[in-house]
NUBA-623675 format. One record per residue (C-alpha): chain; x, y, z. Coordinates in nm, 2 decimals, always signed. Layout:
<recs>
cadena; px; py; pz
A; X; Y; Z $
...
</recs>
This chain:
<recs>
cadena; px; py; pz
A; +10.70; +5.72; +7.67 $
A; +10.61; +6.03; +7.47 $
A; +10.74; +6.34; +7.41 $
A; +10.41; +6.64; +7.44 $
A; +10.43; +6.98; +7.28 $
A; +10.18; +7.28; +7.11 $
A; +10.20; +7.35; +6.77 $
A; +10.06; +7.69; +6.65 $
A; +9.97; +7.76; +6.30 $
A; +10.09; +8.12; +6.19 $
A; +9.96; +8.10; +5.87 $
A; +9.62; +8.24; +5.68 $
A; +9.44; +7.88; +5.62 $
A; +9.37; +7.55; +5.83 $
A; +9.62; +7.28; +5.82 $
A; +9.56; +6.93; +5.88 $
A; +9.78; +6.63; +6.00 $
A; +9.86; +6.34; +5.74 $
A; +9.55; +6.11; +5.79 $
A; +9.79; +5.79; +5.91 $
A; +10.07; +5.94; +6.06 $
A; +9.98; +6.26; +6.28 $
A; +10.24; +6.35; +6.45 $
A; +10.46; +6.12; +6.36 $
A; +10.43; +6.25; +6.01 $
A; +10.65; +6.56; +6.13 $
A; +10.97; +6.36; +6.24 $
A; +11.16; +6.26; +5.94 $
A; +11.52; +6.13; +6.11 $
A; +11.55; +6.06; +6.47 $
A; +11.86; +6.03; +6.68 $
A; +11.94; +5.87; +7.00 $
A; +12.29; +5.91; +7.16 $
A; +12.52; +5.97; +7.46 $
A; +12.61; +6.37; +7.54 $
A; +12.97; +6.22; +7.48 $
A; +12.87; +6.13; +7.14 $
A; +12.80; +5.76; +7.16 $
A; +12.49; +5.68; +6.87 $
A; +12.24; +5.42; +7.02 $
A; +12.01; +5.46; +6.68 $
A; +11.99; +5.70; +6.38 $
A; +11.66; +5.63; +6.25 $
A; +11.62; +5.79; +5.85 $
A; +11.28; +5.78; +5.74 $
A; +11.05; +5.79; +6.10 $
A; +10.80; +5.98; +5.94 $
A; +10.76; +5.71; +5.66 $
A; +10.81; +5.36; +5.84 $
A; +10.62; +5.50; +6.19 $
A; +10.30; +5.53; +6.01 $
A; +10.30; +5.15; +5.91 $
A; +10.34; +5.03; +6.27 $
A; +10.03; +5.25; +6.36 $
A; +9.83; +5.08; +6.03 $
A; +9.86; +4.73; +6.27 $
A; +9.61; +4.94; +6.54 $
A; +9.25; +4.91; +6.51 $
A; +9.13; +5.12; +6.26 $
A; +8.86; +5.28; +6.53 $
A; +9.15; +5.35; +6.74 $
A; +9.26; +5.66; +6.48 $
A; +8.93; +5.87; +6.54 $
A; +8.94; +5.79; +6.95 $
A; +9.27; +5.81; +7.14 $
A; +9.49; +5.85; +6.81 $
A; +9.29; +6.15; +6.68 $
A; +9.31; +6.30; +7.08 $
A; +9.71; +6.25; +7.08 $
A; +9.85; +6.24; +6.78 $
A; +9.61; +6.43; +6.51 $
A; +9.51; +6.08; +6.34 $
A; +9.23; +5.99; +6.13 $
A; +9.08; +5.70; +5.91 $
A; +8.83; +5.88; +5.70 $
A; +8.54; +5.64; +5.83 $
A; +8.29; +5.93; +5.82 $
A; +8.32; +5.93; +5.44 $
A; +8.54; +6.19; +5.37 $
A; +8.84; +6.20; +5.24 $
A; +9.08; +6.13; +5.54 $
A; +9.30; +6.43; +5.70 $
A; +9.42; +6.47; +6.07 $
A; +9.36; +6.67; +6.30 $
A; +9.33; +7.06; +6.22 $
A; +9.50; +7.37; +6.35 $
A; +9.24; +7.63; +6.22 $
A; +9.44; +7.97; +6.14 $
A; +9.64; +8.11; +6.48 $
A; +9.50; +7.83; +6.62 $
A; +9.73; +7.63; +6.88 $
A; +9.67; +7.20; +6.95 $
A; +9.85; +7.02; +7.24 $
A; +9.97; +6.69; +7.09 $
A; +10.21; +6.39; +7.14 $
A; +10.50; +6.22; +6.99 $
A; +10.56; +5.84; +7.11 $
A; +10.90; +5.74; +7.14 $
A; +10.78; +5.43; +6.93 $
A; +11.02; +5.26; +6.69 $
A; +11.36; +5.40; +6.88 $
A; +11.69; +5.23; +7.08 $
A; +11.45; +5.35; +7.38 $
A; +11.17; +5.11; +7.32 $
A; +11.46; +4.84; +7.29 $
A; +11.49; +4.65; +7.58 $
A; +11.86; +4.59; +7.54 $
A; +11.87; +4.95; +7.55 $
A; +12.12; +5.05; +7.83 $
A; +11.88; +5.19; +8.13 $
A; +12.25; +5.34; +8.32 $
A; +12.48; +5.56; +8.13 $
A; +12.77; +5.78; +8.29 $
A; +12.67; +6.08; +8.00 $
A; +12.33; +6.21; +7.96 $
A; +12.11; +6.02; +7.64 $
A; +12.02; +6.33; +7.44 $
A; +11.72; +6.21; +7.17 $
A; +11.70; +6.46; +6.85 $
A; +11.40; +6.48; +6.57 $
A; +11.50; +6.64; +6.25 $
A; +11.15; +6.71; +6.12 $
A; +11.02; +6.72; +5.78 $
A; +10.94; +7.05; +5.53 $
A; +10.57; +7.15; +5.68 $
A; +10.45; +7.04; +5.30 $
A; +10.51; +6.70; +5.38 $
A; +10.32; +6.68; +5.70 $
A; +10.06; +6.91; +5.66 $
A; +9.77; +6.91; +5.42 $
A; +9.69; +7.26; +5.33 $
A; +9.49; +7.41; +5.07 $
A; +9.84; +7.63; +4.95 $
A; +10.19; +7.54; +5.00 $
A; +10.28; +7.56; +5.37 $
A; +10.57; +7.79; +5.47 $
A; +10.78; +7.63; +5.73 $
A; +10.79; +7.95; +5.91 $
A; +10.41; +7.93; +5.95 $
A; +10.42; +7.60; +6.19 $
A; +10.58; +7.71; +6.57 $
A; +10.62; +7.40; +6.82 $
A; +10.66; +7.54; +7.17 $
A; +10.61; +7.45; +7.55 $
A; +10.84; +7.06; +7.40 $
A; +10.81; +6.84; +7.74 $
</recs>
């Protein structure tokens, strides 16, 4: 499971993701619960523990299919390792995997009587860009979330 969105860069230079992380870089607390209120998981931190999962993947892996979804990289090619980058008013179609969450749990209740809402409080754009400025959080827009 994955959540897909765009994510537009407003600002004058050309961000790139965190090399590891990608996309997962952006989330730093995710929440599952009920609409009633009911808290399945409260996971502090995503964008720090995620990233250590994803280091178990074949290293080849980040420039293929994780570079294509996510924004990942593994600086093979001798450079210093970055992401993905979202040149200046540039717009990239990426994904988030519901990885690490109560939803990848298989004791995770698949029937509920209230809707399972799932929230991402994500991080200050300096954490999980690399830019050659600081990176105003007003200059990142994620749109078209599915």
């Amino acid at each position: 499971s994955y959540v897909s969105f765009d994510i537009t860069n407003n600002g004058a230079t050309t961000l790139s993701f965190q090399a590891y992380c990608g996309t997962l870089g952006m989330v730093n607390q995710q929440i599952i619960k009920t609409s009633t209120g009911t808290e399945f998981s409260n996971f502090d931190g995503y964008n720090v523990l995620s990233p250590l999962l994803m280091e178990q993947v074949d290293k080849d892996w980040y420039e293929g299919n994780g570079n294509i979804l996510f924004g990942m990289d593994n600086g093979d090619d001798g450079s210093a390792p970055k992401g993905d980058a979202i040149v200046s008013t540039g717009t990239v179609h990426k994904i988030l995997p519901l990885i690490n969450t109560g939803v990848s749990n298989p004791y995770f209740p698949m029937g509920s009587l209230a809707d399972i809402v799932i929230r991402f409080k994500l991080d200050a754009t300096d954490t999980t860009f690399i830019g050659p400025t600081s990176v105003a959080n007003t200059a990142v827009v994620i749109s078209n979330i599915v």
